[in-house]
C-alpha positions in Angstrom: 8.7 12.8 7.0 11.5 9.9 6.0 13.0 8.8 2.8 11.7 5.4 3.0 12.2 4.2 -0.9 15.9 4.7 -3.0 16.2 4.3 -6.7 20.0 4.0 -6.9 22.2 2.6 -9.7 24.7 1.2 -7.5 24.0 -1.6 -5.4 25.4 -0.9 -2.0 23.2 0.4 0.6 25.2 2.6 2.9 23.8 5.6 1.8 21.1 6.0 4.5 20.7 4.6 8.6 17.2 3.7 8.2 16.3 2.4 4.8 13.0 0.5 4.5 13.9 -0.4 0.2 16.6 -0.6 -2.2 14.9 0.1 -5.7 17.2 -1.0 -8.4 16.3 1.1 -11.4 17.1 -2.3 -13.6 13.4 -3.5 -11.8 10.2 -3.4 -13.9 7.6 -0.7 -12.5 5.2 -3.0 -11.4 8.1 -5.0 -9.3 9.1 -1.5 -8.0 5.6 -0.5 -6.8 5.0 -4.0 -5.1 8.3 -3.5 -3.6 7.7 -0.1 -2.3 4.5 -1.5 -0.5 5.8 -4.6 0.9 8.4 -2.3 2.4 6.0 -0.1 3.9 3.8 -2.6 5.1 6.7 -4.3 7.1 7.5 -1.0 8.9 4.2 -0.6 9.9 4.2 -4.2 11.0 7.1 -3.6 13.0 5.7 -0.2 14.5 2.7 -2.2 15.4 0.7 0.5 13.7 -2.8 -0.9 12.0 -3.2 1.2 8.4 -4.1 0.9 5.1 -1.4 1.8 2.4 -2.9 3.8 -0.9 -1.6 5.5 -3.5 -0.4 9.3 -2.5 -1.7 12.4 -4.5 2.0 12.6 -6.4 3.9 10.2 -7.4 6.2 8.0 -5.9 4.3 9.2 -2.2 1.9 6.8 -0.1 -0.9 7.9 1.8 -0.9 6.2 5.1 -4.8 5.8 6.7 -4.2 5.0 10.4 -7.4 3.2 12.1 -8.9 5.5 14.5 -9.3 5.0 18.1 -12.2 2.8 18.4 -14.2 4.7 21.4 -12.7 8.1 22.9 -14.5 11.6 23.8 -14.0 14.4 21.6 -14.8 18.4 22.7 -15.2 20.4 20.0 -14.3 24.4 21.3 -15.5 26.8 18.6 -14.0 30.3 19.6 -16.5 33.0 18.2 -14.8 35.7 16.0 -17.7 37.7 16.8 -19.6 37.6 13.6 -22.6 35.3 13.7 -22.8 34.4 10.3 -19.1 32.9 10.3 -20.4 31.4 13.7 -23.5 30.0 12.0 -21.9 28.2 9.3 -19.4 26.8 11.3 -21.3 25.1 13.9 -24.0 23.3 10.9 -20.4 21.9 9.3 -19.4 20.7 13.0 -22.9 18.8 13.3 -22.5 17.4 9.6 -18.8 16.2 10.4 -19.3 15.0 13.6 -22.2 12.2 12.7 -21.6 8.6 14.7 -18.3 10.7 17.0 -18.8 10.8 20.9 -18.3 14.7 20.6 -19.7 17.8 23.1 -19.7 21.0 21.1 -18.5 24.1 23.1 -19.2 27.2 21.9 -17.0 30.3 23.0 -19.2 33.3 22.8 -20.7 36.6 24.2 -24.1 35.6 22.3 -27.2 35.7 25.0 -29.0 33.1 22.6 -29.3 29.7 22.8 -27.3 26.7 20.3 -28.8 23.7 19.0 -26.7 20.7 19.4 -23.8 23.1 21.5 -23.5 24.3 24.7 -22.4 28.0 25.3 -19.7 29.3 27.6 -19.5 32.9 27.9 -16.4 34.3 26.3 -15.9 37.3 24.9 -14.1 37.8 21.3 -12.4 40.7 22.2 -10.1 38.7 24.5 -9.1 36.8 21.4 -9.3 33.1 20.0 -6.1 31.6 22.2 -8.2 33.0 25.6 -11.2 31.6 24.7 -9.6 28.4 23.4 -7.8 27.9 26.6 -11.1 29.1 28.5 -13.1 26.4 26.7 -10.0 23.8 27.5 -10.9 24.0 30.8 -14.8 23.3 30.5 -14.0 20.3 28.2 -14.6 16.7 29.5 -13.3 15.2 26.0 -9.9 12.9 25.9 -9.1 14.8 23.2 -9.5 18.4 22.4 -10.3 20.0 18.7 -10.2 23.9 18.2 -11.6 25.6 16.0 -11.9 29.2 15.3 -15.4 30.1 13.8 -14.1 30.9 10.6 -13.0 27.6 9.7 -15.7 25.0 8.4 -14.8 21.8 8.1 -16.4 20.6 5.0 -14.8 16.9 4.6 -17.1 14.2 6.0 -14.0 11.9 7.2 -11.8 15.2 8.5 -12.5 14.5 11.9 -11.6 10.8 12.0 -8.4 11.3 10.5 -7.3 13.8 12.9 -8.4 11.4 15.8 -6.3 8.6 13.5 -3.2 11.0 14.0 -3.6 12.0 17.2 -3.8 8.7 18.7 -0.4 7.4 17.1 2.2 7.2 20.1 4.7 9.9 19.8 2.5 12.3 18.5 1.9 16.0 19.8 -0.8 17.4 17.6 -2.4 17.7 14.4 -3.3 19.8 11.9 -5.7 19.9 8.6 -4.9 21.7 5.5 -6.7 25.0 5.2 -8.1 26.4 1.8 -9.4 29.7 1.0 -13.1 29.5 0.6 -13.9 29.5 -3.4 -10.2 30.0 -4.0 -8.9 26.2 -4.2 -6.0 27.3 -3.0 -4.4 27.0 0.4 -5.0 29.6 3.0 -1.6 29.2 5.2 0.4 26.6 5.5 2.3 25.2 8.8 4.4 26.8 10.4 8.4 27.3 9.6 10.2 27.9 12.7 13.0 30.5 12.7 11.4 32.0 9.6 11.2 35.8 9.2 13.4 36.8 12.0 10.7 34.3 14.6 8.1 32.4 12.6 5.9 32.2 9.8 3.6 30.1 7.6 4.8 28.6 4.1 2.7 27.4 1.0 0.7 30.4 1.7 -1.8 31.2 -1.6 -0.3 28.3 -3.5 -2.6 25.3 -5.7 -3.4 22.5 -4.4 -1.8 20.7 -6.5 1.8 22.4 -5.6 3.8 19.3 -4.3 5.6 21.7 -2.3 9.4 20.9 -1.3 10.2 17.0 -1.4 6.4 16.7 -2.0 5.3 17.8 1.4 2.3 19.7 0.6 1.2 16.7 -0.8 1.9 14.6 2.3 1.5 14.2 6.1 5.0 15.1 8.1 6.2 16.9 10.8 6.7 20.6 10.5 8.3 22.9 13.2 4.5 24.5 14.1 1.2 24.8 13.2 -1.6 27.5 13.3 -4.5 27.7 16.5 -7.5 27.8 13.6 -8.0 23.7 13.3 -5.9 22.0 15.7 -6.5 18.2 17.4 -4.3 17.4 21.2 -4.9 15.1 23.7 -6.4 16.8 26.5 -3.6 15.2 28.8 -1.1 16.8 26.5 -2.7 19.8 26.5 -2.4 19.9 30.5 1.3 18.6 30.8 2.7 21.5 28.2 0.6 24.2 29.9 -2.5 25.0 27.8 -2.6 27.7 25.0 -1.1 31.1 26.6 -3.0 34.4 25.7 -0.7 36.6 26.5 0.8 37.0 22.8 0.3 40.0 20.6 -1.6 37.8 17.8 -2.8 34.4 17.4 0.2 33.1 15.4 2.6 33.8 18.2 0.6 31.7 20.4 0.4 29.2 17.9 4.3 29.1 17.7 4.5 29.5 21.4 2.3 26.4 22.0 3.8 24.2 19.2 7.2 24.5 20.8 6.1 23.4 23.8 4.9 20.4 22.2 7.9 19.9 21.0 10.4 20.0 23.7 8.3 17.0 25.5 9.6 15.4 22.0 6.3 14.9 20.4 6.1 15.2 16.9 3.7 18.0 15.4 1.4 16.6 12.1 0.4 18.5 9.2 -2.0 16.5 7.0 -3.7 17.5 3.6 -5.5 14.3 3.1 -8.3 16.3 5.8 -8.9 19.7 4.6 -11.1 22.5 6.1 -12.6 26.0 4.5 -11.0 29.0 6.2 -13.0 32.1 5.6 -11.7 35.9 5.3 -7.9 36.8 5.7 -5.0 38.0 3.5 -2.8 36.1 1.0 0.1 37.2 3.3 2.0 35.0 5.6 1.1 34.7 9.1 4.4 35.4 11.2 5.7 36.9 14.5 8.8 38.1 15.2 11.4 37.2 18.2 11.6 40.9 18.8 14.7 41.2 21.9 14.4 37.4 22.5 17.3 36.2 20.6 17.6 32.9 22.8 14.3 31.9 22.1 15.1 32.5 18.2 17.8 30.5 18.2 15.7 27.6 19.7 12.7 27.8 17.4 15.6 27.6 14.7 17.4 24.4 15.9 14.3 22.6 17.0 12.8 23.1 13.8 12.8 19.6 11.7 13.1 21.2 8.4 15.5 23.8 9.6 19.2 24.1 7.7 21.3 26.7 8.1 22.1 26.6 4.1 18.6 27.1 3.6 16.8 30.6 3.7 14.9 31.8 6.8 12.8 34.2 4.3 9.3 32.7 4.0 8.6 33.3 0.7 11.8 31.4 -0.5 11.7 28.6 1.9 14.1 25.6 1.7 15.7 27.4 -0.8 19.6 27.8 -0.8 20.1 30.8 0.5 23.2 32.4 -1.2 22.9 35.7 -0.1 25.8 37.5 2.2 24.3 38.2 5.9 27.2 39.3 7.9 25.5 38.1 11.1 26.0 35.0 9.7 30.0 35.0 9.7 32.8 37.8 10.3 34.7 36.5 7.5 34.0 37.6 4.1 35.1 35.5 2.0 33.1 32.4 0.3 32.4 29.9 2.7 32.4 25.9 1.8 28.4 24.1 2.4 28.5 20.6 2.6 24.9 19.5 1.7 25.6 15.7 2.2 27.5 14.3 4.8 29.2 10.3 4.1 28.7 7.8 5.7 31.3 5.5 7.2 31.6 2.8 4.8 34.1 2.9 2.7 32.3 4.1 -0.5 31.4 6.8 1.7 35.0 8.0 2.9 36.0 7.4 -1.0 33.2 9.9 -2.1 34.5 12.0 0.5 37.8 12.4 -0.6 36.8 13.1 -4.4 34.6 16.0 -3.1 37.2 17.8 -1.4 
C-alpha cells in the first residue's frame, strides 16, 4: 500500500520519491477526483497492468480490479476439520464459486464415502490442516493452488477470480480474502502482524466491516507482513521454490507465519484483499498468534521484514500501529526520554529548512 494522491497547501513536491498526484486543495472536487484517476490510470499504464479503476469503500481510496488470467488450472485442497457438516457446506459453496473456472477439487479427508464433483485423498484431520494442505499440494496438477480449510465457505460469486486477478500480478507471493464470522458481519481475523505479541498475530480481529482500519487498510488491498492458512491462493511454482507448507508447528498460525515469511524473503509481496470475502465458521474473538519462544533471531526478522513494522509503534496486537509510549527497558538501557522522529526530510531544501525548525 502507497500514498499515491497529496492534498498539500504548498506547491512544491519534494515531500515524497514516488508521487503519482499533486492535489492542490485550491481545485474543485470534481477536478480533484478526475485528477486522482488520470493519475492512477497512468501508473497502471506504465506498470503495463490491465484494470479497471472504481470508487473504494471509504473515501479518498480506489479499488483496483485487475483482469484475471484468461486460461490457467486451479486445484482447489479442502482440508477436512473432521466434522462433515462444516465439510458439507464447504464443498456446495466451492461448486457454486467455481462455475465457468478450470478447477479439480481435492478433498483432504479420512471419510470412506464418495464426493460429488471432488476427488478424495486420504488424510487424516488429526495430523492437522498445514499436513494435509501440503499433502494435497502434492496431488495437485493446478498452476495455481487455493486452500481452504473446511470451515471456510466462500460465499461471493466473483471471490475466486479476484484471487486469481491477484495472484497473477508479477511480484506477487500470495493472496488472501477477508474472513467474516458467520452471522456476525464482523471480521473473523485479520492478516497477520509480524513481530506482534512477542512472534506474530492477527489484527482487526472482531472489528465491523465498516472499520477503515489504520490509513484505511481494512478497507483496501495492501501488503501485510502474513496471512492465515484458512483461504489462501499461490502459484503452485511458488509454492515449490519456498518449500511447501511445513507441519511441524505447534498450531496452524505458526505455519502460516512460517510460510508467509518464506514468501517474503524471495521478495514477493503478500496480498490481503477485502473486496473477496469468505464465511469462516466456529472460533474465538481472540487473536490468532504464536510466539518466538527461544528463537530471538528469527523474532528480530519477522520484525524488520514486516512492511508495516516501526519501532515507534506497538508490537501489542490489540493496539496495533499505535504509538507506543510505554517504557520497555529491553528497548534501551538509558532511562531517560528518548527523541522519535516520525518523518524524516527530504533533501531539498524545504526539507533541510523543516529540519532545522524541528530540532
Amino acid at each position: 500500500m502507497f500514498v499515491s494522491i497529496v492534498a498539500d497547501r504548498c506547491a512544491r513536491r519534494q515531500y515524497f520519491n514516488s508521487l503519482l498526484e499533486h492535489a492542490s486543495l485550491e481545485k474543485q472536487p470534481a477536478e480533484v477526483e478526475a485528477a486522482e484517476r488520470l493519475a492512477v490510470a497512468a501508473h497502471l499504464a506504465r506498470l503495463r497492468e490491465a484494470a479497471d479503476i472504481l470508487p473504494g469503500e471509504v473515501e479518498a481510496t480506489r479499488l483496483i480490479a485487475y483482469s484475471a488470467p484468461p486460461s490457467c488450472k486451479l486445484s482447489i485442497i479442502v482440508a477436512d476439520a473432521g466434522d462433515s457438516f462444516h465439510l458439507t457446506a464447504c464443498l456446495e459453496a466451492i461448486n457454486a464459486a467455481r462455475a465457468g473456472l478450470d478447477a479439480e477439487v481435492l478433498v483432504m479427508s479420512a471419510l470412506a464415502r464418495r464426493l460429488t464433483n471432488a476427488s478424495l485423498v486420504s488424510c487424516e484431520p488429526r495430523q492437522g490442516v498445514p499436513a494435509c494442505f501440503r499433502q494435497g499440494a502434492d496431488a495437485a496438477k493446478g498452476d495455481y493452488l487455493l486452500f481452504i480449510d473446511s470451515r471456510v465457505e466462500i460465499t461471493q460469486a466473483d471471490c475466486i477470480p479476484i484471487l486469481l486477478a491477484h495472484a497473477a500480478r508479477p511480484g506477487v507471493g500470495a493472496v488472501a480474502p477477508r474472513l467474516l464470522r458467520a452471522g456476525a458481519g464482523t471480521i473473523w481475523r485479520g492478516p497477520l502482524l509480524l513481530g506482534a505479541d512477542d512472534g506474530a498475530a492477527t489484527i482487526g480481529d472482531g472489528l465491523s466491516l465498516s472499520e477503515p482500519g489504520h490509513l484505511n487498510r481494512l478497507q483496501v488491498a495492501h501488503n501485510p507482513g502474513g496471512l492465515l492458512l484458512d483461504c489462501l491462493l499461490v502459484g503452485k511454482a511458488l509454492y515449490q521454490q519456498v518449500g511447501g507448507i511445513q507441519s511441524g508447528f505447534a498450531d496452524d498460525v505458526h505455519a502460516a507465519a512460517d510460510f508467509s515469511f518464506r514468501i517474503r524473503k524471495l521478495g514477493k509481496w503478500l496480498v490481503w484483499t477485502p473486496a473477496a470475502s469468505a464465511m469462516r465458521d466456529e472460533g474465538t474473538l481472540a487473536n490468532g498468534h504464536v510466539t518466538a519462544g527461544g528463537d530471538g533471531q528469527r523474532k528480530v526478522l519477522w520484525s524488520c521484514h514486516d512492511p508495516a513494522y516501526n519501532r515507534h509503534l506497538s508490537l501489542e496486537s490489540k493496539q496495533a500501529f499505535h504509538i507506543d509510549n510505554v517504557f520497555s527497558a529491553q528497548w534501551d538501557i538509558r532511562f531517560h526520554e528518548q527523541p522519535r522522529i516520525l518523518a524524516w526530510p527530504g533533501l531539498a531544501w524545504s526539507g533541510r529548512k523543516r529540519g532545522d525548525c524541528a530540532r
